[in-house]
C-alpha positions in Angstrom: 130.9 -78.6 11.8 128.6 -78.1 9.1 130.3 -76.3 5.9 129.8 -72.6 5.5 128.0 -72.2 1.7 129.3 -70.3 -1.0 127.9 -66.8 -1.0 125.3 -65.5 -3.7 126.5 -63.0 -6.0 123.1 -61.8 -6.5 124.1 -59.4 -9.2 124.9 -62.5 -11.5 121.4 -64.2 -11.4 119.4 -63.3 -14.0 117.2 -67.1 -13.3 116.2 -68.9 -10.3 115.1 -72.7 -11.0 113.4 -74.5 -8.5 113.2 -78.2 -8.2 109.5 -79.7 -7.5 109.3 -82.3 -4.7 110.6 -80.7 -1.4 111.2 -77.3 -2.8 107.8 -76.5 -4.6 106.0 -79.2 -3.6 106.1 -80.5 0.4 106.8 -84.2 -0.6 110.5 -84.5 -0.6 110.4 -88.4 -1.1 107.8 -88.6 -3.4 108.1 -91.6 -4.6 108.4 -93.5 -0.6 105.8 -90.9 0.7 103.4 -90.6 -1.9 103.6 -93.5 -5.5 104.6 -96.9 -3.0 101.5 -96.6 -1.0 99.3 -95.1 -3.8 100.2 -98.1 -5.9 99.4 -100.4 -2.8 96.3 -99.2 -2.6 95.7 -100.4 -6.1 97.2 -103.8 -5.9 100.7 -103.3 -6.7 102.7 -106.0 -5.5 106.3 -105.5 -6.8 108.7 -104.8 -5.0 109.9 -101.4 -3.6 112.9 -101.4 -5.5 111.5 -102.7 -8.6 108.7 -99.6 -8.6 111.4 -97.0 -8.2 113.4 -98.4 -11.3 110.2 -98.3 -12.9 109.5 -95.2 -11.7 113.3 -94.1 -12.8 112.5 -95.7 -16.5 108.9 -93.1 -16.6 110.7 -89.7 -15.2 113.2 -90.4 -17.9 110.4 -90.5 -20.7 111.1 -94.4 -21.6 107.5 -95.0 -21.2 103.9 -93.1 -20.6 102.5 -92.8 -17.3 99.5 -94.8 -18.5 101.9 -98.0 -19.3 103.1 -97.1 -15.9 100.5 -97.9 -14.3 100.2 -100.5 -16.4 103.4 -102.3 -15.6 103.3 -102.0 -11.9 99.9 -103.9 -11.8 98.2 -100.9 -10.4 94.3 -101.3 -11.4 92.2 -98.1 -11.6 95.3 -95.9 -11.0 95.0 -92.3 -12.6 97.6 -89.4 -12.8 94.5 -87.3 -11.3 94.1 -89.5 -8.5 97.8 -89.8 -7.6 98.5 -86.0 -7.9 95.8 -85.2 -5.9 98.0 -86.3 -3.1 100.5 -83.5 -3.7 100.1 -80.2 -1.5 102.2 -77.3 -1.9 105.0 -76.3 0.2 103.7 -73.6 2.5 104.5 -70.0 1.9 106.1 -70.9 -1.8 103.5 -68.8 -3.8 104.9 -65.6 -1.4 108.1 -66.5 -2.6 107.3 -67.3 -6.4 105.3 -63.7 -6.4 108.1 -62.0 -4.9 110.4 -62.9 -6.9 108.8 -62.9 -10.0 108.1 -58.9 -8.8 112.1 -58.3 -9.6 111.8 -59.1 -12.7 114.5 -62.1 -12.4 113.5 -65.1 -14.7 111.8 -68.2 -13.0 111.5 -71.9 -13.5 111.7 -75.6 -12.5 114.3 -78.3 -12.7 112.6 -81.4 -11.8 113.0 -85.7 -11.8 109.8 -86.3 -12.3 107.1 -87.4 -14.5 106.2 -86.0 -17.8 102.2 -85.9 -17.5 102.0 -85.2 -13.2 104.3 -82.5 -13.8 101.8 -80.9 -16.1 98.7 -81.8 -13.9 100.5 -80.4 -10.5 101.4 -77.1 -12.2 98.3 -76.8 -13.8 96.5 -77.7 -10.3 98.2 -74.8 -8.4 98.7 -72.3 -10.9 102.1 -72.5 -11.1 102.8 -71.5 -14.4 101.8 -67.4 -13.3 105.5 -67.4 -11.8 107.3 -70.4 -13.2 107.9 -69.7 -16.8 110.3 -72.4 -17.9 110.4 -76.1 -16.9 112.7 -78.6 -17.8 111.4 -81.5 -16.6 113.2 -85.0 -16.8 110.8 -86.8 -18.5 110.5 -84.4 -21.4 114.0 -84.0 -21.7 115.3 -87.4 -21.0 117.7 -86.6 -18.4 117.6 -86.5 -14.6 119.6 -84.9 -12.1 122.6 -84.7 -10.5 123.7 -85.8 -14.7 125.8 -82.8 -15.8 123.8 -82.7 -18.7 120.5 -81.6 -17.0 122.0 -78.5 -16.0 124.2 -78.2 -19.7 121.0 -78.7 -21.3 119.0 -75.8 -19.2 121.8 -73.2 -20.2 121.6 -74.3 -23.6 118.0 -73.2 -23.9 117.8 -70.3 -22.0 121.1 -69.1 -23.7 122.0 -68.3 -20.1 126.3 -68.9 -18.5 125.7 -71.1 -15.8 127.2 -68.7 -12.9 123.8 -66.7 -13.8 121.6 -69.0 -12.9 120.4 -69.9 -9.2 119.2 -73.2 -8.6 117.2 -74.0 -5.1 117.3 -77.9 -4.1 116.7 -79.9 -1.2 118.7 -83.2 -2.7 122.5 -82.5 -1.5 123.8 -84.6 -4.6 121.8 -82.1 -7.0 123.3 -79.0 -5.5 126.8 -80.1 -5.7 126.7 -81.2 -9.5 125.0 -77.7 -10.0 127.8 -76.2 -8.4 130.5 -78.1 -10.4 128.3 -77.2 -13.8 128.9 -73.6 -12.4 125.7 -72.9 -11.6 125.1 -71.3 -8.0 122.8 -73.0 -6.1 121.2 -73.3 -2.4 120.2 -76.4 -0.6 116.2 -75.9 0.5 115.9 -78.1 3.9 118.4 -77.9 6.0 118.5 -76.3 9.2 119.6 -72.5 7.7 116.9 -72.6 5.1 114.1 -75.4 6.6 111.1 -73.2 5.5 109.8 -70.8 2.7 110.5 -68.0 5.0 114.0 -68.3 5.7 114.8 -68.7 1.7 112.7 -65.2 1.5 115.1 -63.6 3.9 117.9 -65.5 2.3 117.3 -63.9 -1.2 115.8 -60.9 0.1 118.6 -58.3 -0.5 118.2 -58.9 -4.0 
């Protein structure tokens, strides 16, 4: 039987973070979906396991995305070209506008890469609704670490119960959970599209 999810106390949330891929963005596994066969296409031949450590290395700001593509062998790879792959997930912008019609603060909480991060937000407008982001590879730490969520609360100046974080990873919601923040798992069968998390947070 599938566990039963804390309540909201919707009164408390003063921020809703977002994570990127499979919450904002449709990709969920980026980096299998998305980078492997990108970098294929470009001659990559390393192995899967050593692009995502090298991928890992990159989100955590050890290295440009430029020596990237670099390492991994991948000739004529561009940030442009690879984040034109991305689409949006559908019926997020309903959601960002509706909730940024509260008044409640908004933002994203993201693994990813300093410079796509930038182009993807940038490409869809993002930053309209999405006012802070703390992404991994600008601040050298990447979820589920404790930190990621310590650090967040530090710069908003914001207690942890007051902040609403919406993930698809499992492993991401329950460290946000034990950092005290609240948080809702986007993808599974109660909240598997944009709509249902509208009519979750709805009575706001």
């Amino acid at each position: 039987m599938p566990a039963i999810p804390d309540p909201l106390d919707r009164d408390a949330i003063d921020v809703v973070l977002f994570d990127a891929m499979g919450v904002l963005y449709s990709s969920a596994d980026d980096v299998g979906q998305l980078l492997v066969p990108y970098l294929r296409s470009h001659g990559c031949v390393l192995r899967r396991e050593e692009i995502v450590l090298l991928y890992q290395e990159c989100s955590l700001g050890k290295m440009s995305s430029a020596d990237f593509w670099a390492t991994a062998g991948a000739s004529g790879a561009s940030d442009e070209d690879y984040c034109h792959n991305h689409r949006l997930t559908e019926g997020v912008v309903a959601v960002l506008a509706e909730l940024d019609a509260t008044g409640v603060r908004l933002g994203c909480l993201s693994n990813d890469v300093s410079e796509w991060s930038k182009l993807l937000r940038e490409r869809f407008g993002l930053g309209e609704y999405l006012t802070d982001w703390f992404i991994s590879g600008d601040t050298g730490v990447r979820k589920p670490d404790p930190e990621a969520f310590a650090g967040v609360c530090r710069r908003l100046d914001v207690l942890p119960n007051r902040i609403l974080l919406i993930d698809d990873r499992a492993e991401n919601v329950s460290a946000a959970r034990a950092s005290g923040l609240q948080a809702l798992r986007y993808g599974t069968t109660r909240l598997s599209t944009m709509n249902y998390l509208r009519k979750e947070l709805r009575p706001w």
